[in-house]
C-alpha positions in Angstrom: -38.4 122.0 184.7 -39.7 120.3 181.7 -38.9 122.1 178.3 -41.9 123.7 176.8 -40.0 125.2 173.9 -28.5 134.3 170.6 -26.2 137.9 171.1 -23.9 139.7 173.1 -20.1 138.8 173.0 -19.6 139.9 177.0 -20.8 140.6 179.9 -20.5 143.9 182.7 -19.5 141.9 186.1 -18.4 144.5 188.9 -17.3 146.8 186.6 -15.4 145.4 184.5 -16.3 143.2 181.3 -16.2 139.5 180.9 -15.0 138.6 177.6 -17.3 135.6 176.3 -13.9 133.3 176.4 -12.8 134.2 180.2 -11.0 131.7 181.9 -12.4 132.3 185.7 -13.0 135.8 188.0 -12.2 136.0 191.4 -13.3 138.2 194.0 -11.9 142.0 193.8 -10.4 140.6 190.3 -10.6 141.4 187.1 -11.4 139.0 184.4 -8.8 136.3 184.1 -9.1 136.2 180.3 -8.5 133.6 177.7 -7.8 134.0 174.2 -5.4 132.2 171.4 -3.7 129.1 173.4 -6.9 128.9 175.9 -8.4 125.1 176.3 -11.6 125.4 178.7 -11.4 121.4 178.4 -9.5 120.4 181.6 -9.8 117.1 182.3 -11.8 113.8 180.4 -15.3 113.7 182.3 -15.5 109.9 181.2 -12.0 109.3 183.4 -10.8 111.9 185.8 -11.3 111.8 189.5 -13.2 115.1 189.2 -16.5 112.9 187.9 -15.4 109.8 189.3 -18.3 110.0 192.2 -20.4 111.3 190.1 -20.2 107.9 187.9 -20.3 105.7 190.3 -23.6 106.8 191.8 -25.7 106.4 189.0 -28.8 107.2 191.1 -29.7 110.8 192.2 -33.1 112.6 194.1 -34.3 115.7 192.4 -36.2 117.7 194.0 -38.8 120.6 192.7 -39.6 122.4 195.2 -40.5 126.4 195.4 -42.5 129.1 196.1 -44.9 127.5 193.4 -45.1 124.6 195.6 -47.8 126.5 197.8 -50.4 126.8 194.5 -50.6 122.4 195.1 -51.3 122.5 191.3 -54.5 124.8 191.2 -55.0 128.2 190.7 -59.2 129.2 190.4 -59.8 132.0 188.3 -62.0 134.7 188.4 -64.4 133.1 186.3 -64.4 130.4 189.0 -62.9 128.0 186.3 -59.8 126.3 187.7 -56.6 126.4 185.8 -53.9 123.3 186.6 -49.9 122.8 186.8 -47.0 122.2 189.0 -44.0 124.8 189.0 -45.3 126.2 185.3 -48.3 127.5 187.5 -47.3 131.2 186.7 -47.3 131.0 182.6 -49.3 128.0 181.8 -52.3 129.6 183.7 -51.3 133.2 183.4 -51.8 134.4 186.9 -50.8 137.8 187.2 -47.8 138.6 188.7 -48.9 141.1 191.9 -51.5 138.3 192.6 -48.6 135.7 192.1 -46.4 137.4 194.5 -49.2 137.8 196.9 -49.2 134.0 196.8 -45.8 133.5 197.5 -45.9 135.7 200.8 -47.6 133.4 202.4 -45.8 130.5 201.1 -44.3 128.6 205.0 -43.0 125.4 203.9 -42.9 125.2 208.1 -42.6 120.7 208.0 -39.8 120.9 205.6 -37.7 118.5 207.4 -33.9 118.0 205.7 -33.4 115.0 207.8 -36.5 112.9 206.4 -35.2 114.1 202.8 -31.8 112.8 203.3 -33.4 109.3 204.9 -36.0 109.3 201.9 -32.8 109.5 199.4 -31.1 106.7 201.5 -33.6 104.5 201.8 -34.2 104.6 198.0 -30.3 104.4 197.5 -29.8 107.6 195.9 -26.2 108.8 196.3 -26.6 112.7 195.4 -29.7 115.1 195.6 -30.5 118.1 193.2 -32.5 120.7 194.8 -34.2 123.5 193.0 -32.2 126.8 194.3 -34.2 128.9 191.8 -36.6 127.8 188.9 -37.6 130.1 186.0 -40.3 132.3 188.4 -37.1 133.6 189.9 -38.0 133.2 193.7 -35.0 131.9 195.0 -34.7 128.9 197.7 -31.8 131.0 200.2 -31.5 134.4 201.7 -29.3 135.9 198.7 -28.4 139.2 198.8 -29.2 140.5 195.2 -32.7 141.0 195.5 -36.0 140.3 197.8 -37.8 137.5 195.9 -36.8 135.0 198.3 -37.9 132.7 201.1 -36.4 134.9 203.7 -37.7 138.1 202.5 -40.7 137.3 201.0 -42.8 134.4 202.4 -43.7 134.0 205.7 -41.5 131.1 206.0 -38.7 131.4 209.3 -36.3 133.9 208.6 -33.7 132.3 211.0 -34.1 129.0 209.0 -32.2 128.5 205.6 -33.6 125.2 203.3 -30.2 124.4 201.7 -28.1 124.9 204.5 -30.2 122.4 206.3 -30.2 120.2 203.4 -26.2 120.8 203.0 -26.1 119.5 206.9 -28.2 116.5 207.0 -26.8 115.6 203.3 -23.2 115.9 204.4 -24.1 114.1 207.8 -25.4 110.9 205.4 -22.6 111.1 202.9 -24.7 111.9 200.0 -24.0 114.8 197.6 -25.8 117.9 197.4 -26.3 119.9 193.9 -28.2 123.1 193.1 -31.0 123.5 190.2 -30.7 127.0 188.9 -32.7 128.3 185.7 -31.1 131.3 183.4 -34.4 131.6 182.2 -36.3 134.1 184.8 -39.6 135.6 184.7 -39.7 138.1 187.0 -36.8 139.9 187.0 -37.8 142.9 184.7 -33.8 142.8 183.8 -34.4 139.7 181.8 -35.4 141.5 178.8 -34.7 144.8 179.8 -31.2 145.1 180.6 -30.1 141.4 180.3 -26.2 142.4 181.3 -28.0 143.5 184.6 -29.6 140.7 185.5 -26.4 138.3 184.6 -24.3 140.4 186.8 -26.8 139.5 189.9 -27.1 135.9 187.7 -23.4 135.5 188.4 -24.1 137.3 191.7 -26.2 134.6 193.2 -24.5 131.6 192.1 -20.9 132.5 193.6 -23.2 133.1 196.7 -24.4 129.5 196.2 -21.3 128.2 195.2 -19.1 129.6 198.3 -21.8 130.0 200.4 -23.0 126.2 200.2 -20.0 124.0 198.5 -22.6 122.0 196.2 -21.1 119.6 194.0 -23.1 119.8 191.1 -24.7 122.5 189.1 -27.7 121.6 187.3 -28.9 124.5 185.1 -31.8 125.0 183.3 -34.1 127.6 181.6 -31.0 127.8 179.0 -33.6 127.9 175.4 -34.6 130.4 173.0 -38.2 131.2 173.9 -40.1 134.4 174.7 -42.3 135.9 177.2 -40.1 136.9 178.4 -37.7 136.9 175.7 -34.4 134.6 176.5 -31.5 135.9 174.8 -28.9 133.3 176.1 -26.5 132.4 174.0 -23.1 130.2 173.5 -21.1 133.2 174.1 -23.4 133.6 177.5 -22.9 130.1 178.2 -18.7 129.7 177.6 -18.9 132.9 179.9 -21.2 131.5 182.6 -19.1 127.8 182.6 -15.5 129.1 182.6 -16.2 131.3 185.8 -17.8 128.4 187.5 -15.0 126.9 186.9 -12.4 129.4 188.0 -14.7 129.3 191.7 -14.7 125.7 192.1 -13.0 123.3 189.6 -14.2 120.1 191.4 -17.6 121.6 190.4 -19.6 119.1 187.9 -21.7 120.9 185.5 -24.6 119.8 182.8 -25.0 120.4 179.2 -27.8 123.0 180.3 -25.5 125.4 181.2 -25.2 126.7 177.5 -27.0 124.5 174.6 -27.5 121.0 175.9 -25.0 120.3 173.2 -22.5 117.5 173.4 -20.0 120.3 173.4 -21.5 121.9 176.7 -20.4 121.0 180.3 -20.2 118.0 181.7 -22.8 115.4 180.8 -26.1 115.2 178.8 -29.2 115.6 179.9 -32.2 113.6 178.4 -35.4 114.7 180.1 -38.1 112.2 181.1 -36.7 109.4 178.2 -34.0 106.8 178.9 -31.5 106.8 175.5 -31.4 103.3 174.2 -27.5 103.0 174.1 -24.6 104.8 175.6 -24.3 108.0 174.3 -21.7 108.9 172.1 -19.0 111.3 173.1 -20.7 112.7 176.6 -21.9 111.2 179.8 -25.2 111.5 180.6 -27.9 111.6 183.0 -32.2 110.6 182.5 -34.3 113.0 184.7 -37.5 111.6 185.3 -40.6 112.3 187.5 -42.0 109.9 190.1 -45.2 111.1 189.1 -46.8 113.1 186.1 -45.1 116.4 187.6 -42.0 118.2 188.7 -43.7 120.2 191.4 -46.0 119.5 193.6 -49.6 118.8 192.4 -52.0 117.6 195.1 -54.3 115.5 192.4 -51.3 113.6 191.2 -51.1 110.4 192.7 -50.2 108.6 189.4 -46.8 107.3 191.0 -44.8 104.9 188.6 -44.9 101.1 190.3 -41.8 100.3 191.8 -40.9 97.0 189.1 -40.6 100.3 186.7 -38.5 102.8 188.8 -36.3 99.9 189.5 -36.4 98.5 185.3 -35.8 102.4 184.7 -32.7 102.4 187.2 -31.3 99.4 185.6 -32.0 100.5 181.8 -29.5 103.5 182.8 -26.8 101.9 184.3 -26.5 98.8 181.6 -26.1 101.9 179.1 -23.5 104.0 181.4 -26.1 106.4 182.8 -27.5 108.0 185.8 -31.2 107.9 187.0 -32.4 111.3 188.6 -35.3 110.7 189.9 -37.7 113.8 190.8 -39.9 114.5 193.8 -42.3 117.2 194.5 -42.9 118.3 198.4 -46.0 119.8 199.6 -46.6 123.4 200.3 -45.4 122.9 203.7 -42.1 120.7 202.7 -43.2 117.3 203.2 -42.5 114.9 201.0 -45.5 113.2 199.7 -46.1 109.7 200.9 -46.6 107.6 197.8 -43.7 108.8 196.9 -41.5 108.1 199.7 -43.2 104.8 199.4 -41.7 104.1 196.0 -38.3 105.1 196.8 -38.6 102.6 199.5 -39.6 99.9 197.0 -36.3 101.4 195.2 -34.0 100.4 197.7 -35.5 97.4 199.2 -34.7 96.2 195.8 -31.0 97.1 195.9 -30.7 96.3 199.1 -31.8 93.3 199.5 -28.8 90.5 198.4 -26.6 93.0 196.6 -28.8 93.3 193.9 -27.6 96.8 193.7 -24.2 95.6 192.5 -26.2 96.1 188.9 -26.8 99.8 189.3 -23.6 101.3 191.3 -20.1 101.4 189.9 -21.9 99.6 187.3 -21.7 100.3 183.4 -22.5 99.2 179.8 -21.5 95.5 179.5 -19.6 95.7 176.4 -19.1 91.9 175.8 -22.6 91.5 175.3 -25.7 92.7 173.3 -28.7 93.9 175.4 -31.1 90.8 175.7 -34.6 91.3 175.5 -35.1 89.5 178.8 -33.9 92.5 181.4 -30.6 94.4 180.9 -27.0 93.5 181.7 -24.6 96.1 183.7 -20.8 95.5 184.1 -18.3 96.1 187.2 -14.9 95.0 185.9 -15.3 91.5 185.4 -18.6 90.8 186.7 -21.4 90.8 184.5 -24.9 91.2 186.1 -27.6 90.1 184.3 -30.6 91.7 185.7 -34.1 89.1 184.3 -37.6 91.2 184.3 -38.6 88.2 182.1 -37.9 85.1 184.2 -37.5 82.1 182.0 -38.9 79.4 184.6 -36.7 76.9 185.9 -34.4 75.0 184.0 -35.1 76.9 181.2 -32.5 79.3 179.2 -31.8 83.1 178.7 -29.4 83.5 175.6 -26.4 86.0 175.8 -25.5 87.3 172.4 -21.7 88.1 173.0 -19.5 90.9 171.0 -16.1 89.8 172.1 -14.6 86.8 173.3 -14.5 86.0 176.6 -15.4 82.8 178.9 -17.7 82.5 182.1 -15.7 81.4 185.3 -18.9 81.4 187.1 -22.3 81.9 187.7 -25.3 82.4 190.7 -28.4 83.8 191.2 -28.1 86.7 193.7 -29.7 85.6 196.8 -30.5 82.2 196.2 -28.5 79.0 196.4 -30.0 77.7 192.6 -27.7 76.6 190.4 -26.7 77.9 187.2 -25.6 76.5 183.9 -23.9 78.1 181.4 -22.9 76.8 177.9 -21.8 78.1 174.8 -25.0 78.1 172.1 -24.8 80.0 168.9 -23.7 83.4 168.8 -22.8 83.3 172.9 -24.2 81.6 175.9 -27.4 79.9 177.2 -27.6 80.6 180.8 -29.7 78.2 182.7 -30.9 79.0 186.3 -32.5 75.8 188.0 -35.0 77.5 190.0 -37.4 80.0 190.2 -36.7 84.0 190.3 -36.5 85.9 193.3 -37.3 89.1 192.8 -40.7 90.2 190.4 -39.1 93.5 189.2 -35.6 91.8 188.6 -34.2 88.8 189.5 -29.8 89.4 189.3 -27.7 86.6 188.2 -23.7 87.2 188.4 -21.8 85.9 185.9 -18.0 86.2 187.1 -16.3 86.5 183.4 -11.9 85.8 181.6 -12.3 88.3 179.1 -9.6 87.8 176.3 -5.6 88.8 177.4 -4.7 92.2 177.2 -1.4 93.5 176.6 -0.1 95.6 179.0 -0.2 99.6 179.2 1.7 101.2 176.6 3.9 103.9 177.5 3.3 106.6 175.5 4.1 110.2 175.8 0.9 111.6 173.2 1.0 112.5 169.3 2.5 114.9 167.3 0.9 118.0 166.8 1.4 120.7 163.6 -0.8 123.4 164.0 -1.2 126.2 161.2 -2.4 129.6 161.5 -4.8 128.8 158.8 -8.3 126.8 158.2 -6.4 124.8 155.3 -3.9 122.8 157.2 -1.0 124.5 153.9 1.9 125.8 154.0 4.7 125.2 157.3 3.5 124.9 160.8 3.1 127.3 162.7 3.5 125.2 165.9 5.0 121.5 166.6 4.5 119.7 169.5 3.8 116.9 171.6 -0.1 116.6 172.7 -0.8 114.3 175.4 -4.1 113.8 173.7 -7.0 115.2 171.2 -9.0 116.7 174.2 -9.8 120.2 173.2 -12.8 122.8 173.7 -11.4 126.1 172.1 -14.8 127.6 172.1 -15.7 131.0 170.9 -12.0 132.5 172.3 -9.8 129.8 172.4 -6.8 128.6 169.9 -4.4 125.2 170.4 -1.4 127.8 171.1 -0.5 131.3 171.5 0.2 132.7 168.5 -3.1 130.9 166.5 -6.2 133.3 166.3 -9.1 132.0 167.6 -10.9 131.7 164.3 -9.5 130.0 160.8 -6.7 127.2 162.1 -6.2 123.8 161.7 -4.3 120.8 163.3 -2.9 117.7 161.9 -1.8 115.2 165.1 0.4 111.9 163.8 2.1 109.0 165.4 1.0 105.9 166.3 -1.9 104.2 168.2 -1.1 100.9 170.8 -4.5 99.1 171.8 -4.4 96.9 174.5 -7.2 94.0 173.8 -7.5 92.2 170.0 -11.0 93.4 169.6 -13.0 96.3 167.1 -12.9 99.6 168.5 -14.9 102.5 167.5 -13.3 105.8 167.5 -15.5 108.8 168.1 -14.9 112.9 167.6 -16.7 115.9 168.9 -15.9 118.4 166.4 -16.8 122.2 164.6 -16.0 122.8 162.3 -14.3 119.3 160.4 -12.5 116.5 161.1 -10.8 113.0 159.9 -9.4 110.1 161.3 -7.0 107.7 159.5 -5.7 104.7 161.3 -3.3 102.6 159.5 -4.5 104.4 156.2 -7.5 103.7 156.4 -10.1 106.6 156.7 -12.1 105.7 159.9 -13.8 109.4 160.1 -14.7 112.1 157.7 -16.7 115.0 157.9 -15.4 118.1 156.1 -18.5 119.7 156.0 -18.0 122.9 158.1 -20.4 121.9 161.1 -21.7 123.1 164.7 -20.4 120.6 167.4 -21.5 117.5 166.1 -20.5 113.7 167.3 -19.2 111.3 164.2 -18.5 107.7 164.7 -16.3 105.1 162.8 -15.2 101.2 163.7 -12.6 99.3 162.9 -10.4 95.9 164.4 -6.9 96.4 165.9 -5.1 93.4 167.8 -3.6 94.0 171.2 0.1 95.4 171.2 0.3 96.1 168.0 1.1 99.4 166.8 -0.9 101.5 164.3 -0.4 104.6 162.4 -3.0 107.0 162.9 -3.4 110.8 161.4 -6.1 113.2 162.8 -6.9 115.9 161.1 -9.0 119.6 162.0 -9.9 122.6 160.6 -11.5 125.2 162.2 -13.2 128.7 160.3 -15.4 131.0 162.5 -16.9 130.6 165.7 -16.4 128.2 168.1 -14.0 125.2 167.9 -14.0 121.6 169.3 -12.1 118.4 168.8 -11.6 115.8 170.9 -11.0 111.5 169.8 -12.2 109.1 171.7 -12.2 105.7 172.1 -14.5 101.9 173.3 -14.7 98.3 172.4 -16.0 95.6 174.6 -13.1 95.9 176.9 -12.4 99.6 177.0 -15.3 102.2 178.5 -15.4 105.5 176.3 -12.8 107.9 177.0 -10.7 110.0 175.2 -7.8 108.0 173.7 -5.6 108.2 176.7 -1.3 109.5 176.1 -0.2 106.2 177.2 -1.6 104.3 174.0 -0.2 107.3 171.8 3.1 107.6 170.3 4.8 110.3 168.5 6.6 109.3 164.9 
């Protein structure tokens, strides 16, 4: 893990060669390959049932855990001075690799018990786990077939026993989800920098063995960075590759940004390591990976576990801003989980067990209707609001609500306690006033039970009207009119809106009209390369026609409910890869792309 920080245009798989804009490969298959009229966006992350557990959880366990895990942090060298780190062991203290490998044979994680994992994650409340199947020393955490740097074939670990399938078991058995870490980045295959269409073949190789062989539900990649020693050549192409065949095995799979450039434009959600962003993020989900401690791995000196008050303030910070919380453990050279860290996670869910404080975290989301106070944070599950206080105000005294949109308060009480709660319009939004004391140190939940403003009802839309040229300068007649459903497009490197457009220097001009359903400011969003404007009701909301990488742009404007609006959208795309998609939020409305229902054509 942690990042201490392109170009081939295919890949040799079986025999045959992957174009860079492949759709999916199946086994005994050629290459289903994409080109002109290939989308590799198939659904809305923010909205489809695909992610919809996935957003709902909000809390995950990851876990580092490897052949590295057997150095407990400290490797002497021959000088008798003593070198320190967790699963960066290998580089950081430049152990060579014979002696490295030596290590690892006797590397018997013998305690590892799935069952006390799964418990651990369920007493803390976590809802999926993320194990490390193989980090950047390339030992990998199964019995895979394409090579012998493994825990069955090198270690002197059970060979009858396999770590994720027992994980897989006990997971399923709790009904909590199991994903696989996997780095691109690998330092001991001498293919990495030496014949790097190899090693992606046994890459590929590996992960259809994880991904049929286990039925994870998440793919969490890593190691994706330019760096050397060794040398990482991974590139976008590599990456549009790696996540349409992914795809093409499992198309429930979720995937993160790691998988090619941690972009917006990559995978499904973000990936901000070890920081919690201060707002929702524009135009991608996104999850905060975090230790427990000061390392991914195991270290046996680091016993610098974050108080539970901050695990749970962290937890809370994420879901208030439409996040999710992975929260990393390191076991033992033998498996076991240490035990200030199962101690923490306990703390974890006592919290969010205890009077359904964990209403704040689960299904929960950005508020919308409200500013962030500077008193705790406040989460939102349809119309609940949960205002979760670190800074208790005392009894009888007031916590101030700055609201963004109107709504009124229908009711109000303090999780867990009978105290009574005033609220009352003051300034710029409410004073809430609870009579008694808190009841919880790390956070105290009050549920305010809220009327937002009327909303008209669904439109009934079909999508916009799409004119596509076969140029970058949106001139001369269409080359294709249609109906799109909505802006939701990830061309890539290969891909074009239609058959007939090359994959490089088009454009696209969408018209029609746009229905909102609440009276309220909504900011539209793009993800675009390489430009793109918005213009609703004539009025330029968007611009940027500088030619640009995949880049996020962000303009507001106030629309009233029912009413209809014109709206013109307009791309251009030159050379390399391609992206636009619109979305949509206000108080009342979660980001998402501008659904077809709200989109007329002229």
């Amino acid at each position: 893990m942690s990042v201490r920080h392109p170009s081939i245009r295919g890949l040799v798989l079986s025999g045959v060669v992957l174009a860079a804009s492949c759709l999916s490969v199946t086994p005994g298959s050629a290459a289903a390959a994409g080109g002109p009229g290939t989308n590799y966006a198939s659904d809305d992350p923010f909205t489809s049932s695909r992610t919809a557990w996935w957003r709902d959880a909000r809390f995950g366990m990851f876990i580092h855990f490897g052949d590295y895990s057997n150095w407990e942090g400290e490797y002497t060298r021959p000088d008798g001075t003593v070198c320190r780190d967790a699963e960066w062991i290998k580089r950081s203290c430049t152990i060579p690799m014979a002696e490295y490998e030596q290590k690892a044979a006797t590397f018997n994680p013998r305690n590892f018990d799935a069952n006390a994992v799964v418990a651990a994650a369920k007493s803390a409340g976590q809802k999926y786990i993320v194990i490390t199947s193989k980090h950047h020393d390339g030992y990998a955490m199964w019995p895979t077939r394409q090579n012998a740097w493994n825990l069955r074939d090198h270690s002197s670990f059970d060979k009858n026993r396999d770590i994720l399938a027992e994980l897989k078991k006990a997971a399923d058995a709790a009904g909590i989800k199991l994903g696989f870490y996997y780095s691109i980045w690998d330092w001991h295959d001498p293919d990495f920098v030496a014949d790097f269409a190899a090693y992606k073949q046994r890459m590929y190789a590996q992960l259809k063995e994880l991904v049929d062989g286990y039925h994870p539900a998440l793919l969490w990649f890593d190691g994706e960075w330019t760096t050397d020693n060794p040398t990482n050549n991974w590139n976008s192409q590599d990456g549009e590759a790696l996540e349409a065949y992914l795809r093409g095995l499992d198309r429930n799979l979720i995937i993160n940004n790691r998988v090619n450039k941690r972009r917006v434009s990559d995978g499904d959600y973000g990936t901000p390591e070890q920081e919690i962003p201060a707002a929702p993020v524009d135009g991608q989900l996104w999850e905060s990976c975090m230790t427990i401690n000061d390392h991914w791995g195991f270290a046996r000196y680091d016993t610098n576990w974050k108080s539970g008050p901050t695990l749970i303030r962290n937890l809370l910070a994420t879901s208030s801003r439409s996040g999710n919380y992975l929260l990393n453990i390191g076991p033992d050279g033998l498996g076991r989980v240490p035990a200030g860290a199962a101690q923490q996670l306990k703390l974890i869910g006592d919290w969010s067990g205890t009077a359904g404080q964990g209403a704040a975290v689960y299904r929960a989301g950005y508020p919308g209707v409200v500013a962030e106070p500077g008193w705790g944070t406040v989460s939102r599950q349809g119309n609940d609001l949960y205002a979760a206080v670190t800074q208790w105000p005392g009894a009888g005294r007031p916590l101030h609500l700055t609201a963004t949109a109107p709504f009124t308060v229908t009711s109000a009480n303090v999780l867990g306690s009978g105290q009574k709660v005033t609220v009352a319009k003051a300034g710029d939004g409410f004073d809430v006033t609870p009579s008694g004391n808190a009841t919880n140190a790390a956070a105290t939940v009050i549920r305010l039970r809220i009327a937002p403003a009327a909303a008209a009802g669904p439109g009934t839309g079909t999508g916009l009207k799409a004119e596509i040229f076969d140029n970058d300068q949106l001139s001369g007649t269409p080359k294709v009119t249609r109906t799109d459903p909505a802006i939701n497009y990830a061309w890539r490197f290969g891909g074009s809106p239609a058959a007939g457009i090359p994959a490089d220097h088009f454009s696209t001009r969408w018209t029609g009209s746009i229905q909102p359903r609440q009276s309220e400011t909504y900011k539209f969003t793009t993800v675009s390369d390489d430009t793109a404007q918005v213009w609703i009701d004539g009025k330029l909301v968007i611009s940027n026609t500088t030619p640009h990488g995949p880049e996020v742009n962000s303009g507001s404007i106030a629309l009233q409910a029912g009413r209809k609006y014109s709206i013109k959208v307009e791309h251009t795309e030159q050379t390399g890869e391609a992206y636009m998609k619109l979305l949509w939020s206000s108080p009342n409305t979660p980001q998402q792309i501008v659904p077809k229902e709200q989109l007329s054509t002229p």
